[in-house]
C-alpha positions as CSV (number, residue, x, y, z in Angstrom):
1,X,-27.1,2.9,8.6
2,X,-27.5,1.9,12.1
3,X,-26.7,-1.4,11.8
4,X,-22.6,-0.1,11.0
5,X,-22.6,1.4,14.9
6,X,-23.0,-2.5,15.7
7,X,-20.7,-3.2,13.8
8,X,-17.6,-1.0,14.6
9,X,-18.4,-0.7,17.8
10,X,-15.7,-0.5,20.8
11,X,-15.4,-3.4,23.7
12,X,-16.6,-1.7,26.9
13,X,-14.1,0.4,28.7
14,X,-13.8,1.3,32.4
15,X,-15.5,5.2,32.7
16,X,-11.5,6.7,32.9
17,X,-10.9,5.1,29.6
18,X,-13.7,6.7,27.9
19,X,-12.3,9.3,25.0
20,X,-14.3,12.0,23.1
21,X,-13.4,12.0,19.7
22,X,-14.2,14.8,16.9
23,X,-15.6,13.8,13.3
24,X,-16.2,16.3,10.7
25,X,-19.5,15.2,8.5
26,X,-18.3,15.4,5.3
27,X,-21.4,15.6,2.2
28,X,-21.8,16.0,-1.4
29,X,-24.9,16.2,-3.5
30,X,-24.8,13.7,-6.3
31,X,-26.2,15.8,-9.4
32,X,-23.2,17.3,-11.3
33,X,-20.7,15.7,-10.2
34,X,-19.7,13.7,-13.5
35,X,-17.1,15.6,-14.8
36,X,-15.2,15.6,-11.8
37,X,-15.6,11.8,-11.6
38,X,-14.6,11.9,-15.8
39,X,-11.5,13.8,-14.7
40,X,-10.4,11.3,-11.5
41,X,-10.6,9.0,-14.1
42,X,-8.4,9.7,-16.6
43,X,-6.5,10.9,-14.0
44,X,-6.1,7.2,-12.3
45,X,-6.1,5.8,-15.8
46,X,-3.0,8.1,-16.3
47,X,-1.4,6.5,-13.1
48,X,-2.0,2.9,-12.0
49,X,-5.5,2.2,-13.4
50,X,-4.5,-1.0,-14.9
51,X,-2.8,-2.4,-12.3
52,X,-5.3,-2.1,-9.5
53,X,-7.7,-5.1,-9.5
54,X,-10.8,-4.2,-7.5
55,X,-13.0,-7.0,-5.8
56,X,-16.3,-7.4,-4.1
57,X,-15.8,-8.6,-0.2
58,X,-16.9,-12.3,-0.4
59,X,-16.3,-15.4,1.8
60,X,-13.0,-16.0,0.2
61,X,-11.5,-13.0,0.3
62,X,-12.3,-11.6,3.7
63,X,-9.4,-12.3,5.5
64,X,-7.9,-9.9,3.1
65,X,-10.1,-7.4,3.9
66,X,-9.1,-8.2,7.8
67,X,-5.6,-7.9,6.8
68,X,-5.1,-4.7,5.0
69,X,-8.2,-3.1,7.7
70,X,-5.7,-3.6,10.8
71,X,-2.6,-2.7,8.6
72,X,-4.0,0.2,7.3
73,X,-5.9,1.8,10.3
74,X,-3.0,0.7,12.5
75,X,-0.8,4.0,11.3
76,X,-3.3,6.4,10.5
77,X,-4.4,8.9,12.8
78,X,-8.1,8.0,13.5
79,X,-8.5,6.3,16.7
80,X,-8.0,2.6,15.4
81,X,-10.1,-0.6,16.5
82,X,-8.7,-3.9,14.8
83,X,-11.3,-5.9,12.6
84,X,-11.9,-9.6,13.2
85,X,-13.1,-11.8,10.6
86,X,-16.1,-12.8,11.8
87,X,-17.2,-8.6,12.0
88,X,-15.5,-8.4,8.3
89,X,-17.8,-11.4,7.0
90,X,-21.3,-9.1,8.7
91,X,-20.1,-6.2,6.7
92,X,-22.4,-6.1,3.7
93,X,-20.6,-7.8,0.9
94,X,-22.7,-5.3,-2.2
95,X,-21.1,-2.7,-0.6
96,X,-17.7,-3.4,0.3
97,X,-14.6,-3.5,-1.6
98,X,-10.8,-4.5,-1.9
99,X,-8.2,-3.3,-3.5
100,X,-5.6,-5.4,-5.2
101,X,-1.9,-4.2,-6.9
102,X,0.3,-7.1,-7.9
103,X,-2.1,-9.4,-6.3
104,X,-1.9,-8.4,-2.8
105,X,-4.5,-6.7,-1.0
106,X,-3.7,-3.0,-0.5
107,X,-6.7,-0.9,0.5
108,X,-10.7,-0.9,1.0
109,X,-13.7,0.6,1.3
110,X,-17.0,0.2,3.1
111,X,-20.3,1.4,1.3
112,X,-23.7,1.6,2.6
113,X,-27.0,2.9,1.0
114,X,-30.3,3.8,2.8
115,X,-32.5,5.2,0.5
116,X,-31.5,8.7,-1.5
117,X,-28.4,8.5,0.6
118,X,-25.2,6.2,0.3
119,X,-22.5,6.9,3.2
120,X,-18.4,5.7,2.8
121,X,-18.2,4.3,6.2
122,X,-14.3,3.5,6.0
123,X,-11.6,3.8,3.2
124,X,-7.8,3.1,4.1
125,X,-5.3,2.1,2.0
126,X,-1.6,0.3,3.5
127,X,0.7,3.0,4.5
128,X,3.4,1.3,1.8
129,X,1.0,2.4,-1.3
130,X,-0.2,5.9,-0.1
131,X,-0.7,8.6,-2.2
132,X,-0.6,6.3,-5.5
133,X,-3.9,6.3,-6.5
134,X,-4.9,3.3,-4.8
135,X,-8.1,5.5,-2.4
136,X,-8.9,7.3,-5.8
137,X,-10.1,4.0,-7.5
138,X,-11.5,2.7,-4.0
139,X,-13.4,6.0,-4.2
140,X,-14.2,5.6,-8.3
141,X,-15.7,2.3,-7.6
142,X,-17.5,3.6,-4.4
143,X,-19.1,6.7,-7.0
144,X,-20.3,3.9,-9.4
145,X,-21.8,1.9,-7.1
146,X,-23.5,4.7,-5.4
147,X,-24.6,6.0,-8.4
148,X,-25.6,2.7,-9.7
149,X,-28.0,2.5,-6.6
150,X,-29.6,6.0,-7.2
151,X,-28.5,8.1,-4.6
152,X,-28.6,11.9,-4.6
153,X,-26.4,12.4,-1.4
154,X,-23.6,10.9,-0.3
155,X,-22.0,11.5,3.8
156,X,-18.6,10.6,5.1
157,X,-17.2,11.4,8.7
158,X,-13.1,12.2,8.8
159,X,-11.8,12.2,12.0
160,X,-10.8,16.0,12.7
161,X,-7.1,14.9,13.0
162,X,-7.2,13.0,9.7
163,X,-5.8,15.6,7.5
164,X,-5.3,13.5,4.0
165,X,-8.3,12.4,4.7
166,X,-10.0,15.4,4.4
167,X,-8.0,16.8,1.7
168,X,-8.9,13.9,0.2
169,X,-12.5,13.8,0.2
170,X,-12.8,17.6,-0.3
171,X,-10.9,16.9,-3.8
172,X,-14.0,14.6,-4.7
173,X,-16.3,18.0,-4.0
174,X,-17.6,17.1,-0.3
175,X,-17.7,19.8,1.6
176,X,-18.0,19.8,5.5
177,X,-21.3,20.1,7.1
178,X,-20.9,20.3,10.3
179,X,-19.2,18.2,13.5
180,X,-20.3,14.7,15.3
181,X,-18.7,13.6,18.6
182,X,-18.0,9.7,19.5
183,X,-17.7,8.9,23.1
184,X,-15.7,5.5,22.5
185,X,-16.3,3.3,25.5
């Protein structure tokens, strides 16, 4: 997973432009988690399941990805650094999905396995279609694929002053395991 610090990281900034931010690490243990994943999905099937066309990151698609990256970060409360397409075309494409509703490109995530463990290393959805459902079949597809892969634990960080973010992942059964601090700069 150390090849995603490469990726995401900051330009350099002068030393009085350096910020400390707080992340919580967020973790759940795959075993037993089923039924809750049963439940999400009749739950999103219930909602907008078959509208929402999910896709694998590919050549052709990534300036999607680029698009609905810097729309969605742009309002949310994390500390926001814009995508370009050639770091969206490194990410790895097996792990990395978009989200589609009426044919345009309205969320994604970012998925990466070493091992036993799988880690969600971003999931943001356009501020227009919050709170629909669109992050809980990002996050359906993201518990497939994991689970496909054979992981038994599965780590997030939300930034401390992301507070849907956390409610949301704590509704998937993570819990929070402690703190990391990012000096960006």
């Amino acid at each position: 997973m150390k090849h995603l610090k490469k990726l995401f990281s900051q330009e350099k900034l002068e030393p009085s432009e350096k910020r400390e931010y707080t992340y919580a690490v967020m973790a759940i243990e795959v075993e037993g988690t089923e039924e809750l994943l049963a439940q999400k999905k009749r739950w999103l099937k219930n909602r907008i399941g078959r509208l929402v066309r999910i896709e694998q990151l590919s050549e052709e698609n990534a300036p999607d990805f680029v698009e609905v990256w810097n729309k969605a970060l742009l309002t949310a409360p994390d500390p926001f650094r814009p995508i370009s397409l050639e770091k969206a075309k490194a990410l790895p494409k097996e792990g990395t999905f978009i989200a589609y509703l009426f044919g345009k490109p309205v969320g994604f995530i970012v998925r990466v396995v070493d091992g036993e463990d799988g880690a969600i290393a971003g999931l943001a959805v356009d501020p227009s279609r919050r709170r629909g459902g669109i992050a809980t079949a990002l996050a359906i597809r993201a518990a497939e694929y994991l689970l496909s892969c054979g992981v038994k634990r599965v780590v997030c960080d939300i930034y401390l002053g992301n507070r849907e973010s956390m409610a949301f992942v704590k509704s998937f059964g993570f819990k929070d395991t402690g703190e990391r601090y990012v000096i960006a700069g």
